[in-house]
TORKOL-4160 file (C-alpha; in steps of 0.2 Angstrom, whole numbers, padded with zeros to 4 digits, m for minus):
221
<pt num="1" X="0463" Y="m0052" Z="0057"/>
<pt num="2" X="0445" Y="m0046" Z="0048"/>
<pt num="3" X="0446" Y="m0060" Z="0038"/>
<pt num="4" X="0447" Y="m0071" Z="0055"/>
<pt num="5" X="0434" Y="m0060" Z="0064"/>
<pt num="6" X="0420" Y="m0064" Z="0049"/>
<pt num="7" X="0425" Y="m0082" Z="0050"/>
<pt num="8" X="0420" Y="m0083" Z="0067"/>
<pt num="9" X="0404" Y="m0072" Z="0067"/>
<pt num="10" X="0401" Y="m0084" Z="0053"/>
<pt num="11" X="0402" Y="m0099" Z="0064"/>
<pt num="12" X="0391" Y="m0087" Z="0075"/>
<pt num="13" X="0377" Y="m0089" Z="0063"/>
<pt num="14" X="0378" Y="m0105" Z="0059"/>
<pt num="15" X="0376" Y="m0112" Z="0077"/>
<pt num="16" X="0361" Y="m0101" Z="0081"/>
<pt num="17" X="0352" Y="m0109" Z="0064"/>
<pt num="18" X="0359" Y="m0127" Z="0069"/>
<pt num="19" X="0353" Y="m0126" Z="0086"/>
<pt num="20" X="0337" Y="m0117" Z="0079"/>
<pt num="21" X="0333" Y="m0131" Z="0068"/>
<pt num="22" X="0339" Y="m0144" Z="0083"/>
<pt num="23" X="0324" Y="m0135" Z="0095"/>
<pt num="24" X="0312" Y="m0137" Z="0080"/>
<pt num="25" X="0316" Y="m0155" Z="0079"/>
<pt num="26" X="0314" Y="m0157" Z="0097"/>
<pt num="27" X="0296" Y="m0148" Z="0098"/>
<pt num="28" X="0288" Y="m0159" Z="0084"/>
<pt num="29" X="0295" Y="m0176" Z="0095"/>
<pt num="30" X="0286" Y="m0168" Z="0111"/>
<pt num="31" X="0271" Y="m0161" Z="0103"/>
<pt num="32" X="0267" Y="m0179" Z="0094"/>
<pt num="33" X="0272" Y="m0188" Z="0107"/>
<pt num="34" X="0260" Y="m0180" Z="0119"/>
<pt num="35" X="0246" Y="m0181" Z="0106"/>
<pt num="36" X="0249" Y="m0200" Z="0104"/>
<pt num="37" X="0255" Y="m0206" Z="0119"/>
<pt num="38" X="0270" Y="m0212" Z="0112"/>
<pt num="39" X="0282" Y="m0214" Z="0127"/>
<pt num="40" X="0298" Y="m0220" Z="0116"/>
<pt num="41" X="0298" Y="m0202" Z="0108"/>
<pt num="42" X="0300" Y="m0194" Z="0124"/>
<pt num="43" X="0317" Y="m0203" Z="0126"/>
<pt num="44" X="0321" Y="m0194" Z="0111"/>
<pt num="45" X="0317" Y="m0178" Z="0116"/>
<pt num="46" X="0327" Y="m0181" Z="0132"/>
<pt num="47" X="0342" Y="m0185" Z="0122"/>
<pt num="48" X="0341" Y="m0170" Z="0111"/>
<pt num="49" X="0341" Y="m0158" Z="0124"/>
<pt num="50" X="0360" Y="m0162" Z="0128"/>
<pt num="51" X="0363" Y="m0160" Z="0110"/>
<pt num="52" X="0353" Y="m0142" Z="0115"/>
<pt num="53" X="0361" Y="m0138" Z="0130"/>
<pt num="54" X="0378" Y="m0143" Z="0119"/>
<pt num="55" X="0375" Y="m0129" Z="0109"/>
<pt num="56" X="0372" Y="m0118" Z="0122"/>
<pt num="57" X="0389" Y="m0120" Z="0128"/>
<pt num="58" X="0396" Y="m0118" Z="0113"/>
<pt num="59" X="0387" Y="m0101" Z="0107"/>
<pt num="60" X="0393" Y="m0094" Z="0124"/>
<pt num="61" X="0411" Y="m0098" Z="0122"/>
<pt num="62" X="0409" Y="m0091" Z="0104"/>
<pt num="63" X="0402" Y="m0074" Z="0110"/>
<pt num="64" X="0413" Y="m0074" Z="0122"/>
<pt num="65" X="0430" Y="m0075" Z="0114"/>
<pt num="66" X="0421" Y="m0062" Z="0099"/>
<pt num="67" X="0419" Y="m0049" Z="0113"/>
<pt num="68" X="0434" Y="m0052" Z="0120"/>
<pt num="69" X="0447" Y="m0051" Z="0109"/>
<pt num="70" X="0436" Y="m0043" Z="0093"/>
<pt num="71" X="0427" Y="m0028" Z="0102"/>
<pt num="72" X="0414" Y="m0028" Z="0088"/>
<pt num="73" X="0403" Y="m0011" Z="0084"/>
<pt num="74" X="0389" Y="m0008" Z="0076"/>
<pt num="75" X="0380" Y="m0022" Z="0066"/>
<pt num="76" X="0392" Y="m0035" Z="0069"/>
<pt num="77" X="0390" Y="m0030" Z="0089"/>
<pt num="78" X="0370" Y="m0031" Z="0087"/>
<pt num="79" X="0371" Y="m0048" Z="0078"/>
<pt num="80" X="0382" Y="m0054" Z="0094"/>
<pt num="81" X="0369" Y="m0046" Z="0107"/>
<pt num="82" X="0354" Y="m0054" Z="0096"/>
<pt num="83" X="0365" Y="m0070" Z="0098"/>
<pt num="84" X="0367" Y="m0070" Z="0117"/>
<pt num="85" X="0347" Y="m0066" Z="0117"/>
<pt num="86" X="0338" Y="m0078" Z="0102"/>
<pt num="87" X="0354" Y="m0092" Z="0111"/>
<pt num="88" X="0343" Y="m0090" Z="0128"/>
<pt num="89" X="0327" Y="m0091" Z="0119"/>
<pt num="90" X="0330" Y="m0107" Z="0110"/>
<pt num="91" X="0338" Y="m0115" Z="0126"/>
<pt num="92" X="0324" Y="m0111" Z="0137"/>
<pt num="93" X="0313" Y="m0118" Z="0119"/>
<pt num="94" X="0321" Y="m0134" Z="0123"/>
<pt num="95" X="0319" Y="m0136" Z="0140"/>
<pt num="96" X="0301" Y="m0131" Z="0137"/>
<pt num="97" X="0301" Y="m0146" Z="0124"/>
<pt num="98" X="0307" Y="m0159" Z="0140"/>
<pt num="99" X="0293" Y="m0151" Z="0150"/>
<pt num="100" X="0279" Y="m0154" Z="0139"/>
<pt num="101" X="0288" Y="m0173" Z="0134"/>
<pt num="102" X="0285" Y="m0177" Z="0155"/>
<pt num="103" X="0266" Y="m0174" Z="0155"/>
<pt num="104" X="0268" Y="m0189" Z="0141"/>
<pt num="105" X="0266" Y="m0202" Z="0153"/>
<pt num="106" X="0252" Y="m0195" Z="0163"/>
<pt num="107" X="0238" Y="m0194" Z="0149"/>
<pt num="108" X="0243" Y="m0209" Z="0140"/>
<pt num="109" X="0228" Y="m0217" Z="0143"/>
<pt num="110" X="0218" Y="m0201" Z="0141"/>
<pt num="111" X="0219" Y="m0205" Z="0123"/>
<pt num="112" X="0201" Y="m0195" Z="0118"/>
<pt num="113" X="0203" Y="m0181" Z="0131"/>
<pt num="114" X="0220" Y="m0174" Z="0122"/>
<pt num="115" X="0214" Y="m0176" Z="0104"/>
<pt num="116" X="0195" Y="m0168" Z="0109"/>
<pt num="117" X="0206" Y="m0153" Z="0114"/>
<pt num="118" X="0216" Y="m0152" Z="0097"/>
<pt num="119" X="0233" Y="m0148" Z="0105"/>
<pt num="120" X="0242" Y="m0152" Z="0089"/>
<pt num="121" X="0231" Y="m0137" Z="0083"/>
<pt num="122" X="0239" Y="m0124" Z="0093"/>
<pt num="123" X="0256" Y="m0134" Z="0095"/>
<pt num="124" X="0258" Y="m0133" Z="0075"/>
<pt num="125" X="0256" Y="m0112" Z="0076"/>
<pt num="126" X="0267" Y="m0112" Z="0090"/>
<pt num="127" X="0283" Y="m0122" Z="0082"/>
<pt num="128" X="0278" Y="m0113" Z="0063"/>
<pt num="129" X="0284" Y="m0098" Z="0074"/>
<pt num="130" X="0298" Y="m0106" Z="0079"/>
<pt num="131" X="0302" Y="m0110" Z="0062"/>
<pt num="132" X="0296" Y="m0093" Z="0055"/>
<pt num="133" X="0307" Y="m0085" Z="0070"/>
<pt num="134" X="0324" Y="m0094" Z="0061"/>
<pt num="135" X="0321" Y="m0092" Z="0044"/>
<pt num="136" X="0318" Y="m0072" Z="0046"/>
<pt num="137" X="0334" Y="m0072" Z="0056"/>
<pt num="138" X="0344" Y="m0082" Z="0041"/>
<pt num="139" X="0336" Y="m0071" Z="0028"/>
<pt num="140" X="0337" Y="m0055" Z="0038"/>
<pt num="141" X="0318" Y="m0054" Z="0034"/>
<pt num="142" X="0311" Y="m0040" Z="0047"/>
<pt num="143" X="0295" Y="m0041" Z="0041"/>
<pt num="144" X="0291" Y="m0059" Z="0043"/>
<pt num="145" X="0299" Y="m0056" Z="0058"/>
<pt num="146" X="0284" Y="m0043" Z="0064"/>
<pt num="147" X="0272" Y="m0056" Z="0057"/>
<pt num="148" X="0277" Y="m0070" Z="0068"/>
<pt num="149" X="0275" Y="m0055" Z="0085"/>
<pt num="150" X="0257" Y="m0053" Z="0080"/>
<pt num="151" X="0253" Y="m0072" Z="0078"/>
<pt num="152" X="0257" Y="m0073" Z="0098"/>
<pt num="153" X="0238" Y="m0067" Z="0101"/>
<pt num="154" X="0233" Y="m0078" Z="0092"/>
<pt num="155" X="0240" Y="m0093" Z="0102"/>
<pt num="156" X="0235" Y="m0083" Z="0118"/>
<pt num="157" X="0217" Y="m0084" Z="0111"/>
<pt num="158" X="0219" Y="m0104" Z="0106"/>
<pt num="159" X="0227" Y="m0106" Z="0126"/>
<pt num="160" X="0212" Y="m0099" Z="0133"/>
<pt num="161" X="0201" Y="m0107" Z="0121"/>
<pt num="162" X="0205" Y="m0123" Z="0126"/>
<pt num="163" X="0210" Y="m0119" Z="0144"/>
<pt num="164" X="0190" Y="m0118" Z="0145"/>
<pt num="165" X="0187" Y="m0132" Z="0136"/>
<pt num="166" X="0196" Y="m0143" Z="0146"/>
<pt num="167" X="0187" Y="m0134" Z="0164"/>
<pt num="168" X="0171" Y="m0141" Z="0155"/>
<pt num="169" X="0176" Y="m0157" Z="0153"/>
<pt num="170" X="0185" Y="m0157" Z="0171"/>
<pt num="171" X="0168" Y="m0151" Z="0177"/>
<pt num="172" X="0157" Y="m0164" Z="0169"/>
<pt num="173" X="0167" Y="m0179" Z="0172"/>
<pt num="174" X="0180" Y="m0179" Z="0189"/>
<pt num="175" X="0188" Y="m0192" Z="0185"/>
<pt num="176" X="0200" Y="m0182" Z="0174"/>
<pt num="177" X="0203" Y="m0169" Z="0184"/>
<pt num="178" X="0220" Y="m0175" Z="0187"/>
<pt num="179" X="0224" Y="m0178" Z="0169"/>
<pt num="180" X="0215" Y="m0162" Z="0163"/>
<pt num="181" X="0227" Y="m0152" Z="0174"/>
<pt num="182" X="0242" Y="m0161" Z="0166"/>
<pt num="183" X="0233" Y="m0155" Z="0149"/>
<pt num="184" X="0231" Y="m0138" Z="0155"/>
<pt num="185" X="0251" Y="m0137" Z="0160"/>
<pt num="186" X="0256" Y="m0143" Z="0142"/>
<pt num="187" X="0243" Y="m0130" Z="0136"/>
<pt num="188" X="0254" Y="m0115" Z="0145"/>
<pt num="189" X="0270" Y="m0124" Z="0140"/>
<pt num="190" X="0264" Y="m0124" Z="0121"/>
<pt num="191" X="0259" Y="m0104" Z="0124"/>
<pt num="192" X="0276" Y="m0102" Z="0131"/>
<pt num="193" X="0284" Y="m0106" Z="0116"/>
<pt num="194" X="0275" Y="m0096" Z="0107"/>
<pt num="195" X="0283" Y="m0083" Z="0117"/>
<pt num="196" X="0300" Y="m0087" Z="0116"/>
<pt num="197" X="0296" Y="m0087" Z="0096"/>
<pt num="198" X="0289" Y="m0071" Z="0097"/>
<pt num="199" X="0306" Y="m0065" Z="0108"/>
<pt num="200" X="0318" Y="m0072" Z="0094"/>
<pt num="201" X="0307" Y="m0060" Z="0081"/>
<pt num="202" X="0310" Y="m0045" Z="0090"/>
<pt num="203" X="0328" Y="m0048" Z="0092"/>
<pt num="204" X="0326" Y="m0049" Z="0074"/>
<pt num="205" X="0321" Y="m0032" Z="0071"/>
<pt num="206" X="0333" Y="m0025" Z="0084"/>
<pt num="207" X="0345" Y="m0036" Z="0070"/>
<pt num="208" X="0341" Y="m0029" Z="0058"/>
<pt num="209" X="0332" Y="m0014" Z="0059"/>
<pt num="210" X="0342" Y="m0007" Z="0074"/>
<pt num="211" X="0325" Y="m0005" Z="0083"/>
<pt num="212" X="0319" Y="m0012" Z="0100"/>
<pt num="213" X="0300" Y="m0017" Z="0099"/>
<pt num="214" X="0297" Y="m0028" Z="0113"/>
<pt num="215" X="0282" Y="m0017" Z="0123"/>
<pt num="216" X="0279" Y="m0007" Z="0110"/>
<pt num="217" X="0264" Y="m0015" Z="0099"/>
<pt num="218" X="0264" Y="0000" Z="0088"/>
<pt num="219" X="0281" Y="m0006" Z="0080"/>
<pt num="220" X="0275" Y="m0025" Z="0076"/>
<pt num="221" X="0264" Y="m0019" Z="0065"/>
Protein backbone atom coordinates (compact mmCIF):
# COMPACT_ATOMS: atom_id res chain seq x y z
CA UNK A 1 0.00 0.00 0.00
CA UNK A 2 2.90 2.71 0.59
CA UNK A 3 4.65 1.60 -2.14
CA UNK A 4 1.29 2.14 -4.35
CA UNK A 5 0.71 5.62 -2.44
CA UNK A 6 4.47 6.99 -3.65
CA UNK A 7 3.69 5.59 -7.05
CA UNK A 8 0.86 7.90 -7.38
CA UNK A 9 2.13 10.94 -5.67
CA UNK A 10 4.86 10.34 -8.20
CA UNK A 11 2.75 10.52 -11.04
CA UNK A 12 1.36 13.59 -8.98
CA UNK A 13 4.67 15.34 -9.70
CA UNK A 14 5.28 14.31 -12.99
CA UNK A 15 1.95 15.76 -14.48
CA UNK A 16 2.40 19.17 -12.68
CA UNK A 17 6.15 19.52 -14.49
CA UNK A 18 4.64 18.05 -17.89
CA UNK A 19 1.92 20.42 -17.88
CA UNK A 20 4.46 23.07 -16.49
CA UNK A 21 6.58 22.61 -19.34
CA UNK A 22 3.30 22.27 -21.80
CA UNK A 23 2.19 26.10 -20.50
CA UNK A 24 5.87 27.24 -21.11
CA UNK A 25 5.62 25.94 -24.66
CA UNK A 26 2.35 27.52 -25.15
CA UNK A 27 3.59 31.15 -23.76
CA UNK A 28 6.63 31.42 -26.09
CA UNK A 29 3.99 30.33 -29.41
CA UNK A 30 1.71 33.43 -28.07
CA UNK A 31 4.23 35.84 -27.12
CA UNK A 32 6.15 35.34 -30.73
CA UNK A 33 3.21 35.14 -32.50
CA UNK A 34 1.91 38.51 -31.13
CA UNK A 35 5.38 40.21 -31.68
CA UNK A 36 5.39 38.90 -35.34
CA UNK A 37 2.17 38.66 -36.40
CA UNK A 38 2.30 35.21 -37.31
CA UNK A 39 -1.45 34.08 -37.32
CA UNK A 40 -0.56 30.14 -38.01
CA UNK A 41 1.10 30.12 -34.39
CA UNK A 42 -1.88 31.13 -32.95
CA UNK A 43 -3.57 27.86 -34.25
CA UNK A 44 -1.12 26.23 -32.25
CA UNK A 45 -1.49 27.87 -29.15
CA UNK A 46 -5.35 27.07 -29.56
CA UNK A 47 -4.41 23.43 -30.00
CA UNK A 48 -2.23 23.19 -26.91
CA UNK A 49 -4.69 24.55 -24.67
CA UNK A 50 -6.75 21.07 -24.97
CA UNK A 51 -3.62 19.35 -24.46
CA UNK A 52 -3.60 22.08 -21.19
CA UNK A 53 -7.06 21.72 -20.11
CA UNK A 54 -6.25 17.68 -20.65
CA UNK A 55 -4.09 17.89 -17.88
CA UNK A 56 -6.19 19.71 -15.74
CA UNK A 57 -8.53 16.91 -15.81
CA UNK A 58 -6.31 14.60 -15.07
CA UNK A 59 -4.36 16.25 -12.07
CA UNK A 60 -7.93 16.63 -10.47
CA UNK A 61 -8.77 12.88 -10.81
CA UNK A 62 -5.33 12.20 -9.49
CA UNK A 63 -5.83 14.50 -6.22
CA UNK A 64 -8.84 13.34 -5.94
CA UNK A 65 -8.42 9.57 -5.65
CA UNK A 66 -4.97 10.47 -3.25
CA UNK A 67 -7.40 12.14 -0.93
CA UNK A 68 -9.70 9.89 -1.03
CA UNK A 69 -8.70 6.72 -0.55
CA UNK A 70 -4.73 7.69 0.77
CA UNK A 71 -5.73 10.52 3.51
CA UNK A 72 -2.13 11.88 3.31
CA UNK A 73 -0.48 14.06 6.41
CA UNK A 74 2.08 16.20 6.52
CA UNK A 75 4.47 16.80 3.55
CA UNK A 76 2.84 14.46 1.29
CA UNK A 77 -0.71 16.44 2.14
CA UNK A 78 1.13 19.84 1.46
CA UNK A 79 2.52 18.54 -1.95
CA UNK A 80 -1.16 17.42 -2.86
CA UNK A 81 -2.61 21.10 -1.68
CA UNK A 82 0.34 22.78 -3.54
CA UNK A 83 -0.86 20.60 -6.47
CA UNK A 84 -4.53 21.62 -6.47
CA UNK A 85 -3.04 25.33 -6.30
CA UNK A 86 0.17 25.56 -8.87
CA UNK A 87 -2.67 22.92 -11.19
CA UNK A 88 -5.00 26.17 -11.01
CA UNK A 89 -2.28 28.55 -11.69
CA UNK A 90 -0.95 26.82 -14.87
CA UNK A 91 -4.47 26.23 -16.24
CA UNK A 92 -5.45 29.75 -15.79
CA UNK A 93 -1.37 30.45 -17.37
CA UNK A 94 -2.78 28.70 -20.35
CA UNK A 95 -5.88 30.17 -20.94
CA UNK A 96 -3.92 33.58 -20.52
CA UNK A 97 -1.72 32.17 -23.41
CA UNK A 98 -5.19 31.93 -25.86
CA UNK A 99 -6.04 35.35 -24.69
CA UNK A 100 -2.84 37.16 -25.66
CA UNK A 101 -2.78 34.49 -29.00
CA UNK A 102 -6.61 36.59 -29.98
CA UNK A 103 -5.18 40.19 -30.05
CA UNK A 104 -2.75 38.33 -32.84
CA UNK A 105 -5.01 39.21 -35.43
CA UNK A 106 -5.79 42.73 -34.59
CA UNK A 107 -2.19 44.29 -34.57
CA UNK A 108 -0.98 42.42 -37.42
CA UNK A 109 -0.51 45.04 -39.41
CA UNK A 110 0.72 47.22 -36.59
CA UNK A 111 4.03 45.73 -37.21
CA UNK A 112 6.32 48.90 -35.80
CA UNK A 113 3.70 49.89 -32.90
CA UNK A 114 4.24 46.22 -31.09
CA UNK A 115 8.03 46.13 -31.63
CA UNK A 116 8.48 50.06 -30.47
CA UNK A 117 6.91 48.76 -27.28
CA UNK A 118 9.47 45.70 -26.79
CA UNK A 119 6.76 43.25 -25.63
CA UNK A 120 9.01 40.38 -26.04
CA UNK A 121 11.13 42.32 -23.26
CA UNK A 122 8.75 42.04 -20.68
CA UNK A 123 7.09 38.63 -22.04
CA UNK A 124 10.64 36.88 -21.72
CA UNK A 125 10.77 37.91 -17.74
CA UNK A 126 7.43 36.93 -17.36
CA UNK A 127 7.66 33.16 -19.01
CA UNK A 128 11.60 32.97 -17.24
CA UNK A 129 9.25 33.04 -14.07
CA UNK A 130 7.28 30.67 -15.31
CA UNK A 131 10.18 28.50 -15.96
CA UNK A 132 11.96 29.49 -12.87
CA UNK A 133 8.37 28.75 -11.02
CA UNK A 134 8.84 24.78 -12.14
CA UNK A 135 12.18 24.20 -11.81
CA UNK A 136 12.15 25.50 -8.09
CA UNK A 137 9.17 23.09 -7.62
CA UNK A 138 11.25 19.89 -9.19
CA UNK A 139 14.35 20.83 -7.23
CA UNK A 140 12.50 21.75 -4.12
CA UNK A 141 14.50 25.07 -4.35
CA UNK A 142 12.67 27.58 -1.87
CA UNK A 143 15.05 30.06 -2.55
CA UNK A 144 14.83 30.56 -6.08
CA UNK A 145 11.41 30.29 -5.39
CA UNK A 146 11.54 33.68 -3.19
CA UNK A 147 13.54 35.07 -6.11
CA UNK A 148 11.03 34.55 -8.70
CA UNK A 149 8.18 36.65 -5.96
CA UNK A 150 10.32 39.69 -6.06
CA UNK A 151 10.95 39.68 -9.91
CA UNK A 152 6.81 40.38 -10.00
CA UNK A 153 7.70 44.33 -9.28
CA UNK A 154 9.68 44.26 -11.62
CA UNK A 155 7.26 43.29 -14.47
CA UNK A 156 4.73 45.62 -12.74
CA UNK A 157 7.24 48.52 -13.32
CA UNK A 158 7.89 47.10 -17.23
CA UNK A 159 3.52 47.10 -17.50
CA UNK A 160 3.37 50.50 -16.45
CA UNK A 161 6.33 51.55 -18.44
CA UNK A 162 5.05 50.55 -21.51
CA UNK A 163 1.33 51.24 -20.49
CA UNK A 164 2.58 55.03 -20.88
CA UNK A 165 4.40 54.54 -23.77
CA UNK A 166 1.70 53.30 -25.77
CA UNK A 167 -0.89 56.40 -24.25
CA UNK A 168 1.93 58.50 -25.96
CA UNK A 169 1.72 57.08 -28.98
CA UNK A 170 -2.17 56.60 -28.89
CA UNK A 171 -2.16 60.41 -28.14
CA UNK A 172 0.17 61.49 -31.08
CA UNK A 173 -1.39 59.44 -33.78
CA UNK A 174 -5.49 58.28 -33.32
CA UNK A 175 -5.34 56.23 -35.68
CA UNK A 176 -4.03 53.53 -33.44
CA UNK A 177 -5.99 53.96 -30.69
CA UNK A 178 -7.91 50.96 -31.47
CA UNK A 179 -4.73 48.71 -31.92
CA UNK A 180 -2.87 50.36 -29.01
CA UNK A 181 -5.65 49.25 -26.76
CA UNK A 182 -5.36 45.66 -28.12
CA UNK A 183 -1.54 46.41 -27.06
CA UNK A 184 -2.46 47.50 -23.79
CA UNK A 185 -4.74 44.18 -23.02
CA UNK A 186 -1.80 41.85 -24.00
CA UNK A 187 0.42 44.08 -21.74
CA UNK A 188 -1.97 43.10 -18.57
CA UNK A 189 -2.32 39.58 -19.93
CA UNK A 190 1.69 39.30 -19.97
CA UNK A 191 1.52 41.02 -16.20
CA UNK A 192 -0.76 38.54 -15.34
CA UNK A 193 1.38 35.70 -15.94
CA UNK A 194 3.75 37.13 -14.06
CA UNK A 195 1.30 36.66 -11.41
CA UNK A 196 0.42 33.40 -11.62
CA UNK A 197 4.32 32.64 -11.68
CA UNK A 198 4.78 34.44 -8.78
CA UNK A 199 1.55 32.28 -7.02
CA UNK A 200 3.28 28.86 -8.08
CA UNK A 201 6.56 30.19 -6.09
CA UNK A 202 4.70 30.72 -2.99
CA UNK A 203 3.08 27.54 -3.06
CA UNK A 204 6.66 26.60 -3.22
CA UNK A 205 7.65 27.65 -0.13
CA UNK A 206 4.48 26.62 1.55
CA UNK A 207 6.09 23.12 -0.09
CA UNK A 208 8.68 23.11 1.20
CA UNK A 209 9.14 25.41 3.89
CA UNK A 210 5.79 24.63 5.57
CA UNK A 211 5.26 28.68 5.40
CA UNK A 212 2.57 30.72 3.72
CA UNK A 213 3.92 34.05 2.27
CA UNK A 214 1.59 35.30 -0.03
CA UNK A 215 0.75 38.98 1.61
CA UNK A 216 3.62 38.93 3.65
CA UNK A 217 6.65 40.78 1.69
CA UNK A 218 8.74 40.43 4.62
CA UNK A 219 9.00 36.41 3.89
CA UNK A 220 10.03 36.84 0.07
CA UNK A 221 12.93 38.16 1.01
Amino acid sequence: MHRHFEDLLEELRVNLIKMGSLVDEQLDLAFRALHDGDLEATKRVYDTEKRVNNFDNLLDQQVDEIMALEQPVATDLRLVVSAIKMNHELERIGDVAVNIAQRVEPLKNYHDLVQSVALLEMGDVARRMVHDSIDAFIHADAELARRICRQDDIVDEMNRQKFRLVIVEMKKNPDIVEPGAHLIVALKHIERVADHATNIAEDVVFLVDAKVIKHHAADKG
